[in-house]
C-alpha positions as CSV (number, residue, x, y, z in Angstrom):
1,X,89.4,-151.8,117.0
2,X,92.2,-148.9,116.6
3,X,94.0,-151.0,113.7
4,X,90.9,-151.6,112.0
5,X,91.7,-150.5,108.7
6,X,89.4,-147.4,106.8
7,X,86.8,-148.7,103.7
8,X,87.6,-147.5,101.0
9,X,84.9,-145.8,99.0
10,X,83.7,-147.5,96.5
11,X,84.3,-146.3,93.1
12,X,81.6,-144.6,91.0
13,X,81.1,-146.2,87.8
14,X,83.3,-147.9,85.4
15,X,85.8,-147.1,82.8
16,X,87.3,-148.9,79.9
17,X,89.4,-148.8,77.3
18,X,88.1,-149.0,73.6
19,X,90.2,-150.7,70.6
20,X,90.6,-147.1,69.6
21,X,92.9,-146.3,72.6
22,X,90.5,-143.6,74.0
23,X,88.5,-144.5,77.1
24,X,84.2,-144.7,77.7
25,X,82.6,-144.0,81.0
26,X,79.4,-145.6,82.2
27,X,77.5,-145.5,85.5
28,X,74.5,-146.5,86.8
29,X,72.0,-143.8,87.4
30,X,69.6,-142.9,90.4
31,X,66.6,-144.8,88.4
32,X,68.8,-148.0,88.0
33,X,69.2,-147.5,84.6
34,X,72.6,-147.5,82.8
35,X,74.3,-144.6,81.2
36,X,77.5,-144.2,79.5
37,X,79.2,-140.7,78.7
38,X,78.1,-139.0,75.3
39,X,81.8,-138.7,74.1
40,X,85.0,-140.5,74.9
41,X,88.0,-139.7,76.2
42,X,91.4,-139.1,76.0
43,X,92.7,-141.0,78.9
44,X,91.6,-142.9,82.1
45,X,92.0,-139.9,84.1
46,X,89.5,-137.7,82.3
47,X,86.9,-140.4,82.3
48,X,87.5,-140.8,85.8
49,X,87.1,-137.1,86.3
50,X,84.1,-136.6,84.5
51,X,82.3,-139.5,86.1
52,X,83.1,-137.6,89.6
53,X,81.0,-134.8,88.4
54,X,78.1,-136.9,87.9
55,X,78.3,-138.7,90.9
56,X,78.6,-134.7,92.7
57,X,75.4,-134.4,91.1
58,X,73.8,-136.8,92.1
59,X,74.9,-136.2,95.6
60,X,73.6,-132.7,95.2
61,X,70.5,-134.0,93.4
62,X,70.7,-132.1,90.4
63,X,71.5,-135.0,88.3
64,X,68.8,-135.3,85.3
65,X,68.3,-138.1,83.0
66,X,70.8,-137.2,80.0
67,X,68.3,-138.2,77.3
68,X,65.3,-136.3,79.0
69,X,65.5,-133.3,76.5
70,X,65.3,-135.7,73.7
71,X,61.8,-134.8,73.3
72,X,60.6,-133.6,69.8
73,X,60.2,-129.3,69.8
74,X,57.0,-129.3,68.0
75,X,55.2,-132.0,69.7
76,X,56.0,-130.2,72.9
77,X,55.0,-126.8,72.2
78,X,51.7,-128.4,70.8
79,X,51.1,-130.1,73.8
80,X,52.3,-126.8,76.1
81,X,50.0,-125.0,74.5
82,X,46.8,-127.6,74.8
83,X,47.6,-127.7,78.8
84,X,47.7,-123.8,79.3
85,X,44.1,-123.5,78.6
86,X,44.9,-120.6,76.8
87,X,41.5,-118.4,74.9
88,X,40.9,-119.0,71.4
89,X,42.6,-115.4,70.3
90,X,46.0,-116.1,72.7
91,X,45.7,-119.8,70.7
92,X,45.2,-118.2,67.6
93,X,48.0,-115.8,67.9
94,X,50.8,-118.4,69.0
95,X,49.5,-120.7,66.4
96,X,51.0,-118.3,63.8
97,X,54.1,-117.4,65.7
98,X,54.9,-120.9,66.1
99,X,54.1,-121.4,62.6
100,X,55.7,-118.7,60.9
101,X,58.5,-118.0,62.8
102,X,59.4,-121.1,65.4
103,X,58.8,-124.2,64.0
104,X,60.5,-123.8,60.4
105,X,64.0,-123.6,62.7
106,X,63.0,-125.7,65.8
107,X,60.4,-127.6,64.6
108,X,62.8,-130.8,63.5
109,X,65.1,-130.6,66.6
110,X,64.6,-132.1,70.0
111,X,64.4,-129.5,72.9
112,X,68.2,-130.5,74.4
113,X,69.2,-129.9,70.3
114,X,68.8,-126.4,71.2
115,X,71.3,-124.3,72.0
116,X,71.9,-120.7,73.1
117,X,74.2,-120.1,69.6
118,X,70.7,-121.6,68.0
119,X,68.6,-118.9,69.1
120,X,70.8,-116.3,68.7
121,X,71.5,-117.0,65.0
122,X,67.1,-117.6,64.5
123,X,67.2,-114.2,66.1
124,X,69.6,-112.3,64.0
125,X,67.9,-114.1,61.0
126,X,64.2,-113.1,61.7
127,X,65.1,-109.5,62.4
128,X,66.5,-109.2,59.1
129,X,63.3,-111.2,57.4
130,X,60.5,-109.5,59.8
131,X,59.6,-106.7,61.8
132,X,61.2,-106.1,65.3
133,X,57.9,-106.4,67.7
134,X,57.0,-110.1,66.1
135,X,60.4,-111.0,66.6
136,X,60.5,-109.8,70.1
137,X,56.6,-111.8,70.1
138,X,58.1,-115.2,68.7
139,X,61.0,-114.7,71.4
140,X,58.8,-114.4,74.3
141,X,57.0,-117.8,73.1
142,X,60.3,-120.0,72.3
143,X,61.2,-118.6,76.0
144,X,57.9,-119.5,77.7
145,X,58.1,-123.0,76.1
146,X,61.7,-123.9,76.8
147,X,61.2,-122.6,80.6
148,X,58.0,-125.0,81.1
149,X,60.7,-127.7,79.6
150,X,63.5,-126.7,82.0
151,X,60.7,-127.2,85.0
152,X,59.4,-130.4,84.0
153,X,63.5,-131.1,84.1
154,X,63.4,-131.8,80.4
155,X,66.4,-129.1,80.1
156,X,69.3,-128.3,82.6
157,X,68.8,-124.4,82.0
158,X,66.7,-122.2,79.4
159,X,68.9,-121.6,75.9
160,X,67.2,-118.4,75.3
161,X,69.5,-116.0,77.0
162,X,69.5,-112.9,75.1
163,X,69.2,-109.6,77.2
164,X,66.2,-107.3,76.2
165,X,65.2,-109.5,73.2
166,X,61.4,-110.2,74.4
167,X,61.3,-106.5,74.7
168,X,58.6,-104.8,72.4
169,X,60.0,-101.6,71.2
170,X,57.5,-100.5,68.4
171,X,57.0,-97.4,66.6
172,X,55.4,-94.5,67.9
173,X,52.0,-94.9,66.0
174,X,50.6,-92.2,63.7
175,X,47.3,-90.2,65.3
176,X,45.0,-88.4,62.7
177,X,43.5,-84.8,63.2
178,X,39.9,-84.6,64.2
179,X,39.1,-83.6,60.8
180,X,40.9,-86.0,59.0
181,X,38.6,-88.3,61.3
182,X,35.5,-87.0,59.7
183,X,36.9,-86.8,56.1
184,X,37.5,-90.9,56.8
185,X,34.1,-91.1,57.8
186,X,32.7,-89.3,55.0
187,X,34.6,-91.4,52.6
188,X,33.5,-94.9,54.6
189,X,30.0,-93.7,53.4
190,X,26.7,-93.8,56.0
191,X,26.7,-97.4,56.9
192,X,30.3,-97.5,58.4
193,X,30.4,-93.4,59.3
194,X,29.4,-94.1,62.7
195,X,32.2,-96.8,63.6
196,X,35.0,-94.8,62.1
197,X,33.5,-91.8,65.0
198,X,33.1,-94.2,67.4
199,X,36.8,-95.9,67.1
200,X,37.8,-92.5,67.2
201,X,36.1,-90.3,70.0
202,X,34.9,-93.4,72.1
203,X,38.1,-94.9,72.0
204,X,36.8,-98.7,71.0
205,X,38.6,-101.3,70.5
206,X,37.8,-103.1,66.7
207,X,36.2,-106.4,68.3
208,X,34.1,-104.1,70.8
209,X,32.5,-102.5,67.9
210,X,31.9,-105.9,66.3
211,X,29.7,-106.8,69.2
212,X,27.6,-103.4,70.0
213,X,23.7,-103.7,70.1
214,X,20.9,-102.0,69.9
215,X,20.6,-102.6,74.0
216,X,24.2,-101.3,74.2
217,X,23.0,-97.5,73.2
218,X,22.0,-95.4,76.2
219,X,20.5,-92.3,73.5
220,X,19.4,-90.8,77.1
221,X,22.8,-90.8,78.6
222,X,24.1,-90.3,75.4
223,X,26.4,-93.5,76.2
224,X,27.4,-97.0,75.4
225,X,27.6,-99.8,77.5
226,X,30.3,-102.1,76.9
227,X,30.0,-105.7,78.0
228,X,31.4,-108.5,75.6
229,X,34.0,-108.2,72.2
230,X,34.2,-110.4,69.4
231,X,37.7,-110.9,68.1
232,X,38.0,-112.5,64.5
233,X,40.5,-115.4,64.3
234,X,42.3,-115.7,61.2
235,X,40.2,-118.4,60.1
236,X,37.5,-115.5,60.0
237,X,35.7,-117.2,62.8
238,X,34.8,-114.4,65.6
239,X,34.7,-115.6,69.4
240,X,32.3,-113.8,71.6
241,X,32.7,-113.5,75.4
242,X,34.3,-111.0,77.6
243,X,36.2,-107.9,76.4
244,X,40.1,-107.7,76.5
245,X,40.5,-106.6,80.0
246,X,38.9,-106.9,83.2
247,X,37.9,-103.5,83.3
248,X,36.6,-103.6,79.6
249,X,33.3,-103.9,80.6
250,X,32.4,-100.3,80.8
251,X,29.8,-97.3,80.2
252,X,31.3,-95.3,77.6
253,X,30.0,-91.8,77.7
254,X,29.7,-89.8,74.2
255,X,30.4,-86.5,73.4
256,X,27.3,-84.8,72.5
257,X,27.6,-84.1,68.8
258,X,27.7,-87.8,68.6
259,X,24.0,-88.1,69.4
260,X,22.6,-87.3,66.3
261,X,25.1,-89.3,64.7
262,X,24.0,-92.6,66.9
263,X,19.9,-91.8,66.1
264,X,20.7,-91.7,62.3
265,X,22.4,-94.7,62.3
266,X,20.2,-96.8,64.8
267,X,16.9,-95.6,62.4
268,X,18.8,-96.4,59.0
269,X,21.4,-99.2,59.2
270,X,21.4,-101.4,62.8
271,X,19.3,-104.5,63.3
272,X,15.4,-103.7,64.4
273,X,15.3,-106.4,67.3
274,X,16.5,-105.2,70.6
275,X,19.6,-107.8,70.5
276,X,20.5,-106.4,67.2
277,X,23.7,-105.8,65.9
278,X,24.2,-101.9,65.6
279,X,27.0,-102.7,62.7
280,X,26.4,-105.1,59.9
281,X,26.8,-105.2,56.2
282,X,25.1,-104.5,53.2
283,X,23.4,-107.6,53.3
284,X,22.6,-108.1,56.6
285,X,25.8,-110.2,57.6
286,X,28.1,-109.1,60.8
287,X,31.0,-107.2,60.5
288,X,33.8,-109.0,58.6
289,X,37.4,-108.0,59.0
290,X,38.8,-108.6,55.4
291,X,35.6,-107.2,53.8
292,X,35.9,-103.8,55.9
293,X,39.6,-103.8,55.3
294,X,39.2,-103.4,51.4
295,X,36.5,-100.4,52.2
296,X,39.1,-99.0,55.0
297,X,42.1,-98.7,52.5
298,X,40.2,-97.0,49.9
299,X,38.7,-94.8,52.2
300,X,42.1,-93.5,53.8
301,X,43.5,-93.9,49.8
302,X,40.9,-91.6,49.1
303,X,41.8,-89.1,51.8
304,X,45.4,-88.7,51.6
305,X,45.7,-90.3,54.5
306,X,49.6,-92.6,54.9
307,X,49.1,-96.4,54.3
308,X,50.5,-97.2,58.0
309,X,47.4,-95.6,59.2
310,X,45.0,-98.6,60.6
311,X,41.7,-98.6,62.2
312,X,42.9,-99.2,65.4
313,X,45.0,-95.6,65.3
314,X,41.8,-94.0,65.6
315,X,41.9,-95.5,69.0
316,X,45.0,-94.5,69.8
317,X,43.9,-91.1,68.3
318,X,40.9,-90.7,70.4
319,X,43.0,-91.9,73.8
320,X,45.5,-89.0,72.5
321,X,42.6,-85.9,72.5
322,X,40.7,-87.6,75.5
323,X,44.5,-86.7,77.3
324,X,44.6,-83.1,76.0
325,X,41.5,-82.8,77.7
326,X,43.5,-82.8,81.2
327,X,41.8,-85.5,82.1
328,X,43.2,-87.6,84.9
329,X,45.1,-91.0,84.5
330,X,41.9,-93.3,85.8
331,X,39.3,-91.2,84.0
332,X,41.2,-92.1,81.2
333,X,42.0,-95.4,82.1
334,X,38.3,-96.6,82.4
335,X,37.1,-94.6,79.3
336,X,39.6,-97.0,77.5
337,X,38.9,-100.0,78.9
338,X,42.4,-100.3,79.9
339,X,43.5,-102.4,83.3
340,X,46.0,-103.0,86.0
341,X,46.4,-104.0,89.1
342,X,49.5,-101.3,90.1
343,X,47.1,-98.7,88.6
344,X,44.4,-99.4,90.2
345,X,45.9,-99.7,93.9
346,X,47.3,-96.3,92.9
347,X,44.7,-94.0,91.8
348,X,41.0,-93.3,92.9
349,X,38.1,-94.7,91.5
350,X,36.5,-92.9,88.1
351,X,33.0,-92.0,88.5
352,X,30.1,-91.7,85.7
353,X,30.6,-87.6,86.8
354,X,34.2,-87.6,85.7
355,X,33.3,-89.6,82.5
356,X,30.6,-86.9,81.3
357,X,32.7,-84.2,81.8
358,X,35.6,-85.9,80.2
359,X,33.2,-86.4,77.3
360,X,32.3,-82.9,77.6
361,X,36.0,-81.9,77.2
362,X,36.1,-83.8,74.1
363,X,33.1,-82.5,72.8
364,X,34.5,-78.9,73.3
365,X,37.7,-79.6,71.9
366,X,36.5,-81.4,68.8
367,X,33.6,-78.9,68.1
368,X,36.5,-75.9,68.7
369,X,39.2,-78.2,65.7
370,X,36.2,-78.3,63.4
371,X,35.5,-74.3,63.4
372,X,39.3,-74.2,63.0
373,X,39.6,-76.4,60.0
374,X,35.9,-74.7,58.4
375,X,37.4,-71.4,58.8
376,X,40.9,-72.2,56.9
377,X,38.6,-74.2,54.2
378,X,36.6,-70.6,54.0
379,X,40.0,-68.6,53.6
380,X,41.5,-71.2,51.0
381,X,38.3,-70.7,49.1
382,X,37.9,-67.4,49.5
């Protein structure tokens, strides 16, 4: 037994040499399939040597099948995006980020064709062709996709590397004065008046205001209840169901000079039946994006107001005074609509008495801008 000789281990793989002098590597893989190197080599040695970091892997078991990633990028984002169960707006927004942005670079290439330099130059050229926050959009979607790839073991490690670069860092965006509110209003004429006021001082969102009823008007309270949005796709299709956060569905309490504004318009231009829309158009159809978006421009054309200006500002306007009212964090939090869950482990819970007198505040504030701005038209005149 003591001059019993050691076995020797048994070589990995084999290696040859090709009529062109250099040498090819092949092995058998944990499947029991056969794989040979993707290049060839100099001499023996470095064959030999590379094969040893394949059989290290496989020892470690982080060996993957070589031609995993070879998996077309387009098919697979396709299909990542049917398996996420994603809602029809999140679908509807990819769908044109992978169409506008991602697939006219990746969309010929196989996922393992995809390479860290790859992204980096499709990121350098989109920032020069688009603005930063849909490149920074697009990035966060290429990422998303290739990391699903990397943990079905399609790809050894994610190519998008780049620090910061998912990172949303858009422009401050422009609020309007309470009177320029109104003199929008007044030039979106009686049927749409009420929506410009209501995107401003109620702080809905577009797709909330689409879906606004008769039932959804509390004239008592002087208040809105908020309980389902309908987003418009690009195909102009709208998709009801549940607002854009969990804690969308809310009571929305009005300032008061609002009141008269919301009796007008539910006795002149919203839909008799109690389920009835309280915006449509002039013939009776629901709000359409594109069609208010021609009547928007000219309106804020007409007013002097800067082209960057969109309807949503008003919301961002409207969150702005509701904040100079000294209102606190959650009151304003649950006036919005806005939700999370840091936020709402942090501070107390907003009652219907904190949302009146928040709505009081802005009541006060804009009634105070408005004897401002008539009292500086008076002096101009006079």
């Amino acid at each position: 037994m003591a001059g019993r000789k050691p076995q020797r281990r048994r070589e990995f793989g084999t290696v040859r040499k090709l009529a062109s002098g250099r040498w090819q590597a092949r092995y058998i893989g944990p499947d029991g399939q056969r794989y040979t190197a993707p290049e060839t080599f100099e001499t023996r040695s470095d064959a030999q040597d590379w094969l040893n970091l394949v059989r290290a892997d496989i020892e470690r078991n982080v060996w993957r099948d070589p031609d995993a990633g070879a998996v077309n990028f387009e098919k697979y984002a396709l299909r990542w995006m049917e398996e996420r169960g994603l809602a029809l707006t999140t679908v509807d927004r990819y769908d044109g980020l992978l169409r506008l942005h991602l697939l006219p670079t990746f969309g010929g290439k196989d996922l393992d064709e995809i390479t860290p330099p790859s992204v980096r130059t499709w990121r350098a050229e989109r920032l020069k062709a688009t603005g930063a926050t849909t490149v920074a959009k697009s990035y966060r979607l290429l990422k998303g996709i290739l990391q699903t790839a990397v943990d079905d073991d399609l790809l050894r490690s994610n190519p998008c590397r780049i620090k910061g670069a998912g990172k949303e860092e858009a422009d401050e965006r422009p609020t309007a004065t309470v009177e320029q509110v109104f003199d929008l209003a007044d030039a979106m004429g009686p049927r749409w008046r009420l929506m410009v006021l209501l995107g401003a001082f109620a702080s809905l969102r577009p797709e909330e205001l689409a879906e606004l009823r008769r039932h959804s008007v509390d004239i008592d309270e002087c208040a809105l209840r908020v309980t389902h949005a309908s987003p418009e796709l690009t195909n102009g299709r709208r998709v009801t169901g549940d607002p854009k956060t969990r804690a969308g569905k809310r009571t929305v309490y009005l300032p008061d000079f609002l009141l008269p504004e919301l009796r007008r318009h539910l006795q002149w231009f919203a839909e008799k039946e109690r389920d009835g829309l309280l915006f449509v158009g002039e013939k009776g159809a629901p709000f359409r994006r594109s069609t208010f978006g021609r009547k928007w421009r000219k309106a804020r054309t007409k007013v002097g107001m800067a082209d960057n200006f969109r309807f949503y500002d008003l919301r961002h306007t409207g969150n702005t005074l509701a904040a100079d009212t000294g209102a606190k964090l959650k009151d304003l939090m649950v006036r919005a609509g806005q939700s999370s869950e840091r936020a709402q482990l942090i501070y107390q819970h907003s009652t219907a008495k904190h949302q009146r007198k928040l709505a009081h505040g802005i009541d006060v504030e804009v009634r105070a801008q408005l004897r401002d701005a008539g009292g500086a038209q008076s002096a101009r005149e006079a």
